[in-house]
C-alpha positions as CSV (number, residue, x, y, z in Angstrom):
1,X,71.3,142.3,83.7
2,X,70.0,141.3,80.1
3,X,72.6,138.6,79.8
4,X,71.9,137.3,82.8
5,X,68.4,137.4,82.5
6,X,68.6,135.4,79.0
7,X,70.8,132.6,81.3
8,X,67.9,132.6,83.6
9,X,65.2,131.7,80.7
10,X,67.9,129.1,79.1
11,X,68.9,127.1,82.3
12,X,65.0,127.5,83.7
13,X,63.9,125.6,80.3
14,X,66.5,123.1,80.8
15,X,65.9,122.6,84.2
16,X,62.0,121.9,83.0
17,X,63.5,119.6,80.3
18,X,65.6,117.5,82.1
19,X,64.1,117.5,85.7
20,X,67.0,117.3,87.9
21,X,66.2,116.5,91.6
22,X,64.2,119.8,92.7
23,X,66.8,120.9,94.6
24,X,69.4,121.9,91.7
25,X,66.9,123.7,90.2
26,X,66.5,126.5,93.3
27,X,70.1,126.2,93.7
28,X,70.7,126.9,90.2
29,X,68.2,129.4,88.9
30,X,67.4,130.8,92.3
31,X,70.9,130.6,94.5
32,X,73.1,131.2,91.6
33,X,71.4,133.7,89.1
34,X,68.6,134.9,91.2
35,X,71.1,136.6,93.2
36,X,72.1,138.5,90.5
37,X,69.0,139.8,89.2
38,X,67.8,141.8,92.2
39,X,65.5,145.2,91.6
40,X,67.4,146.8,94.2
41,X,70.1,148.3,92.4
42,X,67.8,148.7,89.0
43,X,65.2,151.0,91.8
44,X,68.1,152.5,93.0
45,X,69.4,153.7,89.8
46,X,66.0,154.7,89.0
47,X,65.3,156.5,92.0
48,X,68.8,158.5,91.3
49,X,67.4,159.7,87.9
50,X,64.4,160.7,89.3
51,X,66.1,162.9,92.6
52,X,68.4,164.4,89.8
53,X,66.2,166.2,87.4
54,X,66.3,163.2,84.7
55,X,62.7,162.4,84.8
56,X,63.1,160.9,81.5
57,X,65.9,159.2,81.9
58,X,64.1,157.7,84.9
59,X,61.0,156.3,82.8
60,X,62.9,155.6,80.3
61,X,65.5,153.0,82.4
62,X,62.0,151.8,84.0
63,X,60.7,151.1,80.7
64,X,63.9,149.7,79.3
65,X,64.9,147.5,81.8
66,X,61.4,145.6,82.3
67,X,60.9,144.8,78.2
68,X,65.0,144.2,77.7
69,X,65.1,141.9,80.3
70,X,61.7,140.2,79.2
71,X,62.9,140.1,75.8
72,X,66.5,138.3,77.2
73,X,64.5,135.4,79.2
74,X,62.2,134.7,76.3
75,X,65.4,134.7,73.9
76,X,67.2,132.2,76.6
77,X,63.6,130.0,76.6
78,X,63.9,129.6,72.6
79,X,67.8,128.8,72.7
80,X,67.0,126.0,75.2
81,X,64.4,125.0,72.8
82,X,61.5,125.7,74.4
83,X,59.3,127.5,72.4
């Protein structure tokens, strides 16, 4: 999900850069990558923790998930450039 979430700041930055015809853009970041980056199965996994005694565990993939993946679309932001 971190990789992917990096992709989604790089090609979003391009995609501000260059300005291809709106339509690329949603297919691109939205169709392609968007697809990929659903809270369903992070919730699910969380919720699992949670059910199994592994409150911990729990907060701590909560926690981890939202600043990682933060982290990876500011990192793909600055390697397209955009600062």
């Amino acid at each position: 999900m971190v990789l992917i979430g990096g992709g989604l700041g790089a090609l979003s930055s391009l995609t501000e850069r260059f300005q291809p015809h709106p339509h690329w853009r949603l297919l691109l970041v939205v169709g392609f990558l968007g697809g990929y980056t659903t809270f369903s199965s992070f919730e699910y996994v969380t919720l699992r923790a949670a059910r199994q005694d592994s409150k911990w565990i729990a907060l701590l993939n909560a926690i981890g998930s939202v600043v990682a993946g933060y982290v990876a679309v500011w990192l793909g932001v600055a390697a397209a450039g955009r600062r």
